[in-house]
Every structure is written in structure tokens, then in C-alpha cells.
C-alpha positions in Angstrom: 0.0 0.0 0.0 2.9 1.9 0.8 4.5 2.1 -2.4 1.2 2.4 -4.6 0.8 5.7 -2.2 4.5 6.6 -3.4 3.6 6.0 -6.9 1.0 8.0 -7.0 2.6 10.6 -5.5 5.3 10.6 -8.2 2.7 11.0 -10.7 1.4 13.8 -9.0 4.8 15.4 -8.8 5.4 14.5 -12.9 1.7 16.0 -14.0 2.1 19.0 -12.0 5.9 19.7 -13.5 4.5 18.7 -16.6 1.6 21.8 -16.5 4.0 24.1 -15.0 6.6 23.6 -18.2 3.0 23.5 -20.3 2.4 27.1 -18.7 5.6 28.7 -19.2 5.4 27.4 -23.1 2.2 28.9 -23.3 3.7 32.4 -22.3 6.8 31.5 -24.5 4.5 31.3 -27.5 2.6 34.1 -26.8 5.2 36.4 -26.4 6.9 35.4 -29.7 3.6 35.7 -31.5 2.8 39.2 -30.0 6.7 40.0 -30.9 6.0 39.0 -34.1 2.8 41.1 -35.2 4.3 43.8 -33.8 7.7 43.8 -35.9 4.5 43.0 -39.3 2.7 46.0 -38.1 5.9 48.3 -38.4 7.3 47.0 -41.7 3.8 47.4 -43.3 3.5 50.9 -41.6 -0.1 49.5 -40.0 -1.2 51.2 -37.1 -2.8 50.4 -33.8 -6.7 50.5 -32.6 -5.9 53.2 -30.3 -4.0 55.5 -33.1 -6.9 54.5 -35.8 -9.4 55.8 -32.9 -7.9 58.7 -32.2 -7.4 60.1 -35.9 -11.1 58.7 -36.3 -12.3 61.2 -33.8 -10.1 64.0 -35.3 -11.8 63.4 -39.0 -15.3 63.4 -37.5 -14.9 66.7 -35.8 -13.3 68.4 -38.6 -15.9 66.9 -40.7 -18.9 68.2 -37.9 -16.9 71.7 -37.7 -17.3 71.8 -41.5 -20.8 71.3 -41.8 -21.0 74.4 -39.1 -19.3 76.8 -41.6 -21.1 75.6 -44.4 -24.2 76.4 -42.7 -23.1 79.6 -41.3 -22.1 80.8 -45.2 -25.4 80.0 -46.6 -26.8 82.2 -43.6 -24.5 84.9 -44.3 -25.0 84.4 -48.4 -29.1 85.0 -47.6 -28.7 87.6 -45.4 -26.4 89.4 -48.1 -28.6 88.8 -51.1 -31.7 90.0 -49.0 -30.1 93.4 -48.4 -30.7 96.2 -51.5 -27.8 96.7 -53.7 -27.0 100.3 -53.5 -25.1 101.5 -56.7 -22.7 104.3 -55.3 -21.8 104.7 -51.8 -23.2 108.2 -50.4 -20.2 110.6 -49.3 -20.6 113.5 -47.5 -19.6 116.8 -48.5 -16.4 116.5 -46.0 -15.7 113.0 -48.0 -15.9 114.5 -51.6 -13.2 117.5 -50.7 -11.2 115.1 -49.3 -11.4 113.3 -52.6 -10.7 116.4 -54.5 -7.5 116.9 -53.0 -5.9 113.7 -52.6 -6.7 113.9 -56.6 -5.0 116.7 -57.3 -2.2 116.1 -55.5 -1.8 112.6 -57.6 -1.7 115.1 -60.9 
């Protein structure tokens, strides 16, 4: 009875080495993948989730901020059509001798 207790006890001792070497291969493997997609991603000049995200969120705000001035130019084009065309200014008395003289001093 003895030894059967020993034997199984061996056993024990060989399955549990045997899962911890299982384990550590595991982790060996998954940091040579990982190593390995990351050296593709930065020969093929691919980016990451995080860096796609962010320049994601960038494009949809210019985009958003876009659609704002757009808006706010067809306001400002109707307000501008609305409003009478006047064909000469009207200058003042002060604004026509003013004129006058910066003319003749041109000639």
C-alpha cells in the first residue's frame, strides 16, 4: 500500500511539473507571436486600434466643424442677397473734398 501511495505521489509530482513547463510554453509562445505582429505592423506601416481611434475622432470633428461653416455661409450668403444693392456709396460733403484733394495732389 505503501508504495502504490509513493507512486502515485510521483505521478502527481510529474503531472504538475508537466503543467507548470505547459504554462511557461504557453507564455513563451505568446510572447513570440505578440513579438512578431508587432515587428509586421511596423514593416507594413499598419497602425494600432488606439492611433486608428484617435485620428477617427479627429476626421469626425473636422468633418462636424465643416458642416457648421457651411451652414453659417449660406446664412451669411441670404442675409447678403436679402439686403438692397445700392449703386454708389453716399459721401458726404467732408468726403468729396477730401477726394478732390488727394486727386490733385496725384496730378
Amino acid at each position: 500500500m505503501q508504495s502504490q501511495k509513493r507512486i502515485f505521489d510521483d505521478i502527481a509530482k510529474v503531472a504538475g511539473g508537466a503543467l507548470g513547463a505547459l504554462g511557461s510554453l504557453k507564455q513563451e509562445i505568446e510572447n513570440l507571436v505578440k513579438q512578431r505582429v508587432d515587428r509586421f505592423m511596423a514593416d507594413h506601416d499598419l497602425v494600432s486600434r488606439e492611433e486608428f481611434e484617435a485620428v477617427k475622432a479627429m476626421a469626425s470633428e473636422a468633418r462636424a466643424e465643416q458642416e457648421r461653416i457651411a451652414t453659417r455661409l449660406a446664412e451669411l450668403e441670404k442675409e447678403q442677397s436679402a439686403k438692397p444693392k445700392s449703386s454708389t456709396p453716399k459721401r458726404t460733403p467732408r468726403a468729396k473734398k477730401a477726394i478732390k484733394t488727394s486727386a490733385k495732389k496725384k496730378a
